[in-house]
Structures are given as C-alpha cells and as structure tokens.
C-alpha positions as CSV (number, residue, x, y, z in Angstrom):
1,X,98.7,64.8,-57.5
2,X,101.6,64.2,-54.9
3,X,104.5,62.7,-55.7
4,X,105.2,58.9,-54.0
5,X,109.0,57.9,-53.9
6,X,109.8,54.8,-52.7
7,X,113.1,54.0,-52.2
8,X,115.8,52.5,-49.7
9,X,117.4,54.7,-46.9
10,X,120.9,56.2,-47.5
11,X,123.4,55.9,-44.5
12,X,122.4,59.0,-43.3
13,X,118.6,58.5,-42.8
14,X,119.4,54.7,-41.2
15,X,118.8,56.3,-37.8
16,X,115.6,58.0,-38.6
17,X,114.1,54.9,-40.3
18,X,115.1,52.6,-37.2
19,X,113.4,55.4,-35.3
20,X,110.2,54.8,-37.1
21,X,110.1,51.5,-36.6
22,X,111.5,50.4,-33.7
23,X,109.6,52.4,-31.4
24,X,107.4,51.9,-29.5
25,X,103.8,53.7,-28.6
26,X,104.2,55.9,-25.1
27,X,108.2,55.6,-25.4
28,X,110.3,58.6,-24.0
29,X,112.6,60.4,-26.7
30,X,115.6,58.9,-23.7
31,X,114.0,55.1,-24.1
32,X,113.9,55.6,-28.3
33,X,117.7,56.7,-28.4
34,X,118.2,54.0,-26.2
35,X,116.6,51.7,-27.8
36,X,117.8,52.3,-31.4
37,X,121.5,52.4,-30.3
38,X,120.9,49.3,-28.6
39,X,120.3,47.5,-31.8
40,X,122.2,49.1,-33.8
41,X,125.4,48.0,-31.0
42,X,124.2,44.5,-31.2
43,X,123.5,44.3,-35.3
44,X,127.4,45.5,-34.8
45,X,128.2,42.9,-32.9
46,X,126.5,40.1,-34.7
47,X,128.3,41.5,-38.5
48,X,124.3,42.3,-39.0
49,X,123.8,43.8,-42.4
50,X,121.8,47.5,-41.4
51,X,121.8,48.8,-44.9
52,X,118.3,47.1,-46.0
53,X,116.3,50.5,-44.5
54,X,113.4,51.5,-47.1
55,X,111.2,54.5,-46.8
56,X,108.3,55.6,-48.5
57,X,108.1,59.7,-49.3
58,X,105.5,61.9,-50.5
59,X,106.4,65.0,-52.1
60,X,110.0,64.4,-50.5
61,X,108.7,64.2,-47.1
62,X,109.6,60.6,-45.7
63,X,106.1,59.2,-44.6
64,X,106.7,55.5,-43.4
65,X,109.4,52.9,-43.4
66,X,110.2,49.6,-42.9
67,X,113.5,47.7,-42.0
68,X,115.0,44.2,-43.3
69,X,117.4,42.4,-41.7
70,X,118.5,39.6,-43.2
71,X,120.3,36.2,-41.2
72,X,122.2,33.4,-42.8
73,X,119.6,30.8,-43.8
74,X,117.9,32.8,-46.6
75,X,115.9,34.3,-44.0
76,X,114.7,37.7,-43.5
77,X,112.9,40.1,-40.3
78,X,111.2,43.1,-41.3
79,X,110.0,46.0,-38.5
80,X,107.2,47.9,-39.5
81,X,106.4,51.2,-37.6
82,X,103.7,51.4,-34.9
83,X,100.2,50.9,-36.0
84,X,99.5,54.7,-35.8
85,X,101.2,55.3,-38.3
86,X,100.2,52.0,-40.7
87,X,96.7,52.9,-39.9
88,X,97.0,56.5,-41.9
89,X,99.1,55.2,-44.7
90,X,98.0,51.8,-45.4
91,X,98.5,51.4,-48.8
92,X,101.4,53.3,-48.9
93,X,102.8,50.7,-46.2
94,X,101.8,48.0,-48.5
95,X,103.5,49.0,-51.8
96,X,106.8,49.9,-49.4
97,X,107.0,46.2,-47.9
98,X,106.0,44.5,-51.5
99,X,109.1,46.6,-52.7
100,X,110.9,44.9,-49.7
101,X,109.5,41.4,-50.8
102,X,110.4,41.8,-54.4
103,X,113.9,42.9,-53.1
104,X,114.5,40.3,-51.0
105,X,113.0,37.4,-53.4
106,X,115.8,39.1,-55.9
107,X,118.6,38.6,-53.2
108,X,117.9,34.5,-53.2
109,X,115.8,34.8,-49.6
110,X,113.3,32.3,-48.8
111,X,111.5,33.4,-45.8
112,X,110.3,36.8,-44.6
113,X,108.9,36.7,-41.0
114,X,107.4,40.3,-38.9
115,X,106.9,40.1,-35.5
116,X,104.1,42.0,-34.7
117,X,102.4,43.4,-31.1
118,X,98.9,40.9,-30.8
119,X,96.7,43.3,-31.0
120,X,98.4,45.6,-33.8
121,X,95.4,45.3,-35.8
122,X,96.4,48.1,-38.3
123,X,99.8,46.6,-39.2
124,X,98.2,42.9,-39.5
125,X,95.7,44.0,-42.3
126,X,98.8,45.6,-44.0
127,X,100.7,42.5,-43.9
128,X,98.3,40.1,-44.9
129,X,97.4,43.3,-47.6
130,X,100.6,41.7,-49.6
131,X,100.6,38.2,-48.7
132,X,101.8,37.6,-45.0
133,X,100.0,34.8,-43.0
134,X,99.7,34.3,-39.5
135,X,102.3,31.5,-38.0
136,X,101.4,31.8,-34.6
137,X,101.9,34.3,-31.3
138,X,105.1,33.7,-29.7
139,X,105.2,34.0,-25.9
140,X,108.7,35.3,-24.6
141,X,110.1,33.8,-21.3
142,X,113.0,34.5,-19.1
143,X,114.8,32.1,-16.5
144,X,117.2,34.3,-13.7
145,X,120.1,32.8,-12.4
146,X,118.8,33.3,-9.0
147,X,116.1,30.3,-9.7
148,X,116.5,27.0,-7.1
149,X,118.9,25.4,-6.7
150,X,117.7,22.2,-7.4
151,X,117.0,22.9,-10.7
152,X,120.5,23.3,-11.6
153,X,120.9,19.6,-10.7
154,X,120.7,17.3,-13.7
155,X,119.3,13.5,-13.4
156,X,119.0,11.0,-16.2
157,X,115.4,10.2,-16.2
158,X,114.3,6.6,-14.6
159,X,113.5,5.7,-18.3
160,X,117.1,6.1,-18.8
161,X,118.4,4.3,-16.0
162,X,120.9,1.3,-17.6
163,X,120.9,2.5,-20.8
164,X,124.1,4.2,-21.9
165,X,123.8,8.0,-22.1
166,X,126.5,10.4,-24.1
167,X,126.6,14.3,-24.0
168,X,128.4,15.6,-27.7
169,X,128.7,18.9,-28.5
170,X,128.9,20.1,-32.1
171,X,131.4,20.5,-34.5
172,X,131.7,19.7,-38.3
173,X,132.3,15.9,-37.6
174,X,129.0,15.7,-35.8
175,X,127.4,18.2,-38.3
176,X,125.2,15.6,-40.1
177,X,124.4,14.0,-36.4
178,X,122.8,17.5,-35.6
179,X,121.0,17.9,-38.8
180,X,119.1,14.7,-39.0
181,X,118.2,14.9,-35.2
182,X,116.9,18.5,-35.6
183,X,114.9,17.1,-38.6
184,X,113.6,14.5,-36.8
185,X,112.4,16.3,-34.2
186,X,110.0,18.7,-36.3
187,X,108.0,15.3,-37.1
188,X,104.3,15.7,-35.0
189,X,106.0,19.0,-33.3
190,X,103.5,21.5,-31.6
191,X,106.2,23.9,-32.1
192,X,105.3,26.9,-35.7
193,X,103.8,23.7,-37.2
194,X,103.4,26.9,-40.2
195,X,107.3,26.6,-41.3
196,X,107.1,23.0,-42.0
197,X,108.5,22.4,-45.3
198,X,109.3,25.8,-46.2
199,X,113.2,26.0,-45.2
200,X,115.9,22.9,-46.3
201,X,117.6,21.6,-43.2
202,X,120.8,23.6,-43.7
203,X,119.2,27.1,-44.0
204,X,117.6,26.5,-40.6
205,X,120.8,25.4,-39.2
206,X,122.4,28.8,-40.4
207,X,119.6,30.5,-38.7
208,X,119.9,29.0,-35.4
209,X,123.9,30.0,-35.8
210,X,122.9,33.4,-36.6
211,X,120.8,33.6,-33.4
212,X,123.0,35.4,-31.1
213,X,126.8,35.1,-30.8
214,X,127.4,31.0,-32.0
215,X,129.7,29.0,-30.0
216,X,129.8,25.1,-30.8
217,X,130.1,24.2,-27.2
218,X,126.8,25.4,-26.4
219,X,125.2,23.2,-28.7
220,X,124.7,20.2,-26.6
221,X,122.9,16.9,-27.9
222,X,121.9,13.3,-25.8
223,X,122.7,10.0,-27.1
224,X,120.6,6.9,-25.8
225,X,122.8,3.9,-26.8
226,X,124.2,5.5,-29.5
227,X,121.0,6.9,-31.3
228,X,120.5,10.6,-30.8
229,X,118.0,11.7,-28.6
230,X,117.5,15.2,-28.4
231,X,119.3,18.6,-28.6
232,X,119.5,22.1,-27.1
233,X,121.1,24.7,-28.9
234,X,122.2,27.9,-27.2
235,X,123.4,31.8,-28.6
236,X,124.9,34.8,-26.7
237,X,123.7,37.7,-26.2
238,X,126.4,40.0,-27.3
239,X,125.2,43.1,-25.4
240,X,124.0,41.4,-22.1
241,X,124.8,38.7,-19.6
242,X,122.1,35.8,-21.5
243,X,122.1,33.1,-23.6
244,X,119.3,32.7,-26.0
245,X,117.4,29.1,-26.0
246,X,117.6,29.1,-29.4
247,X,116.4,25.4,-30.4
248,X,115.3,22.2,-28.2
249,X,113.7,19.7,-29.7
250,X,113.5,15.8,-28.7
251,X,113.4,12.6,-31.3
252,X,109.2,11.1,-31.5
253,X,111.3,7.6,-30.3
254,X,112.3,9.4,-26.8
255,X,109.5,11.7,-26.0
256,X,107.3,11.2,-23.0
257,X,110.4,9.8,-21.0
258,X,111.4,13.2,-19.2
259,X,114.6,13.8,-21.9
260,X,112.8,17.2,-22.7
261,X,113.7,17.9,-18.6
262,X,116.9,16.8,-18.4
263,X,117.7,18.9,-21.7
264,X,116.6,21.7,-20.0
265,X,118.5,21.0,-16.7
266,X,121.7,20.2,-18.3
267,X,121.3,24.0,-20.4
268,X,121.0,26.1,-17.5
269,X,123.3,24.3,-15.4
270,X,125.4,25.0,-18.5
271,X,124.6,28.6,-18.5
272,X,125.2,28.8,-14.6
273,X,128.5,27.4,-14.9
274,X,129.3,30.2,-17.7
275,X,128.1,33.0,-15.5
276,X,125.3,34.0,-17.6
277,X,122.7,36.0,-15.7
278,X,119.7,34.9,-17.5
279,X,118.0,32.2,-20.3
280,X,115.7,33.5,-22.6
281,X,113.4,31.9,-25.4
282,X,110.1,32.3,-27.3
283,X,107.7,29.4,-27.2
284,X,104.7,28.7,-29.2
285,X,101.6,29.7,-27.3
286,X,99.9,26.1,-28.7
287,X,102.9,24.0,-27.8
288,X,101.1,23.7,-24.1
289,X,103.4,20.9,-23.2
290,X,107.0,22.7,-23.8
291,X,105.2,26.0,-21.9
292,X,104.2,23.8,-19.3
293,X,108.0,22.3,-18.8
294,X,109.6,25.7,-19.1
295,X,107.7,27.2,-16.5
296,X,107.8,24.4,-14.1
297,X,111.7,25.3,-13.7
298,X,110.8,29.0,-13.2
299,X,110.5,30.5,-16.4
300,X,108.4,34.0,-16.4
301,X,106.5,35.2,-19.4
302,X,107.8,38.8,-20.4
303,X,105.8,39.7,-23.6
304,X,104.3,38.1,-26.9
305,X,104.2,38.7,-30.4
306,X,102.3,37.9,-33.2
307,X,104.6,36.2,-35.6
308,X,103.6,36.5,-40.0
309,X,105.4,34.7,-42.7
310,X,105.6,34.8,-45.8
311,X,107.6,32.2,-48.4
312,X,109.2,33.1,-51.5
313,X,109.9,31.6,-54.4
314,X,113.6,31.8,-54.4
315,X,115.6,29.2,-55.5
C-alpha cells in the first residue's frame, strides 16, 4: 500500500508548489519562472503571508498541491494546479484542500474562495468534492490610458443639477460613512449576490484594503445634499503602472440617475491625473448593467474565471 503524506511545504519547496499551481497549461519553462517570481515579488510587496503552501506526497514523492493565501477580512484564496493534474489525483486533491479548510477554519477564517479557469471541469468536481459552491464567473476588464478623451471629463448628472454635490475621501473620521454606504449598496445588487450575508461589514472593508497597495485618497465617495450616494474604491498595483477598481457600488435611493457614470468618470480621471497606465476590475458576468457601463467608456474583456466559495464556521 503506498504511503500518503500530507503536509504543508517547508521554505524550501514554496517555489516548487507555486510551480504546480500557478501554472498554466502550454506555458514555457521562461513564462512559469516568470510567472511565479512575479507573485512572489508582489505577495512581497503587499506583506502577503506565502508560508500557507500544502502538498500532498505518495511514497515521499510530492504529487499535488495547493496554495492559501490569506488577506485581512478573515478571508482566504486557494490555487489549485491545472486540471491535468486534479483529474489523476482527485481524491488525493480533495483530502489535501479539506486539510487546507480545516486549517484555515482553525486560524479564525471565514471565507475561502478559488478562482478557477470556466471550463476546468476536473478541478470543479474536486471543489465541490469538499464543499465549494459556485458564486459566479467573473469577467476581467481593462481600461488604457490612451481611451478618449472625453471620457476623462466628469459631469454631474442632469438629475443632479441644483442639488448640492460633495467629493470626501476616506479616513477614520469618515470610516462609519464608508461602511454604511457600502452596506447599503449590496441591498437588490446584481453584483456575487452568493456572498450576501456571509462577511460582517468590517471584514469586507479589510478586504477591499488588502486589494492592492491601499491609499485613503483613492477611495472617493459622492454626497447628494449631505446623504451619501455612492463610492469607488481604488488599490495599486505594486508591480505595474494600474490601479485596481476594487469596489463601486451606488445607494438603491440614487440609482438610475447616471451616479454609477459619473463615479466612473471621476475614477479614471483620478487615475489619469496619477499617471497610472491602466484600470482594471472583475465584474459579475449577470450584473449586465455595470458590464454595460464599463464598457461603454472603453473597457476590454481580458479573461474570466469561475469563482467557488465556501463559508466557515469560524467565529
């Protein structure tokens, strides 16, 4: 009978594990390297902890492997390895990530998410194997600098017009400001209707921090005669020229009055003014209306993923 091990990665296999499951099928040995030291430079960069690497060995020979990375907001991200591999060791894969779920559940997490390719079939039965659900397919856009000029040019919607309109940025004084908007806004949202519920208000506000280098001045948020409106939250990228669209959400009371558009102007004109060579976000393939607004100011899909949860019972 051969000997299963199951155990997590010591500093000296980190780069083998993030080899397994970072890569991608087709990818040149130049592209992998690449790759891995990419992350690895930007987990550096973001204080991300890399020493949550779990393999799974038979007889001593390391067979699959999985990595967790875990973000402020009691949230973790696990990478699986290609579905080549997950489709000749399935259960193996499966009693490696619940190990990672009853790890992580131990460490006070609440949310574990895997972002899989769509048609990763292999890896999908694996998750769902141990409890993960489908939240939805995440398309991934990018906006250039090089877009028209005349998006760049921020207008306060006619439904606007007379009312009195007030740009704030965050900081601890207007903490609780931020927190009950963003809140607000998840009421009727088309947006991973899947993680209603499942995070308190302050863990998702950790995460969105976590997202990328945070700097309070790119969180911007719209008052309408004093009542808050609607927010967009940016995050650095802190090994390219980019900011992250990390969060944009608008109040039920001010939808359908073109906030969501000037939101989106005044972000990018933000971004321009910073020198930043690009905007990036993921969108809900469902939310039809936010996709439709994105890429009416020149957004470009560039890939999609299928995105898994699953909750835990921390407390």
């Amino acid at each position: 009978m051969a000997n299963v091990e199951i155990r997590p990665a010591s500093t000296k296999e980190l780069r083998t594990v993030l080899r397994l499951t970072l890569g991608a099928r087709g990818q040149s040995e130049a592209d992998l390297e690449a790759q891995v030291s990419g992350f690895i430079r930007y987990a550096k960069e973001l204080s991300l902890d890399l020493t949550s690497q779990w393999l799974a060995l038979v007889d001593g020979r390391m067979v699959t492997a999985c990595t967790c990375i875990e973000s402020p907001g009691r949230t973790a991200v696990l990478f699986l390895p290609g579905q080549d591999l997950a489709k000749t060791n399935r259960k193996l894969l499966a009693d490696l990530i619940s190990h990672v779920v009853e790890n992580e559940a131990g460490r006070g997490m609440r949310l574990l998410q895997c972002l899989i390719q769509p048609d990763d079939a292999c890896n999908r039965l694996v998750l769902r194997d141990v409890k993960f659900t489908d939240l939805t397919t995440l398309l991934y856009l990018e906006w250039t600098a090089d877009q028209r000029a005349d998006q760049l040019q921020p207008g306060v919607p006619d439904a606007l017009t007379g009312h009195a309109v007030e740009w704030i940025t965050y900081d601890a004084g207007e903490h609780r400001t931020f927190a009950d908007l963003i809140a607000g806004t998840y009421q009727d949202s088309l947006d991973c209707r899947g993680l209603s519920g499942l995070r308190h208000i302050e863990d998702i506000i950790l995460g969105h921090k976590s997202a990328g280098r945070f700097d309070p001045h790119r969180w911007l948020l719209l008052r309408c005669d004093g009542a808050a409106a609607g927010c967009i939250l940016f995050g650095e990228n802190p090994v390219g020229s980019a900011l992250e669209l990390v969060y944009m959400g608008v109040h039920p009371r001010f939808r359908r009055m073109g906030i969501g558009r000037y939101l989106l102007q005044q972000g990018l004109s933000l971004a321009c003014s910073e020198g930043f060579a690009a905007v990036t976000l993921a969108v809900d393939i469902d939310n039809a209306p936010a996709l439709a607004l994105y890429e009416s100011v020149g957004f470009r899909r560039t890939h999609s993923r299928l995105a898994m949860i699953r909750p835990l019972n921390s407390t």
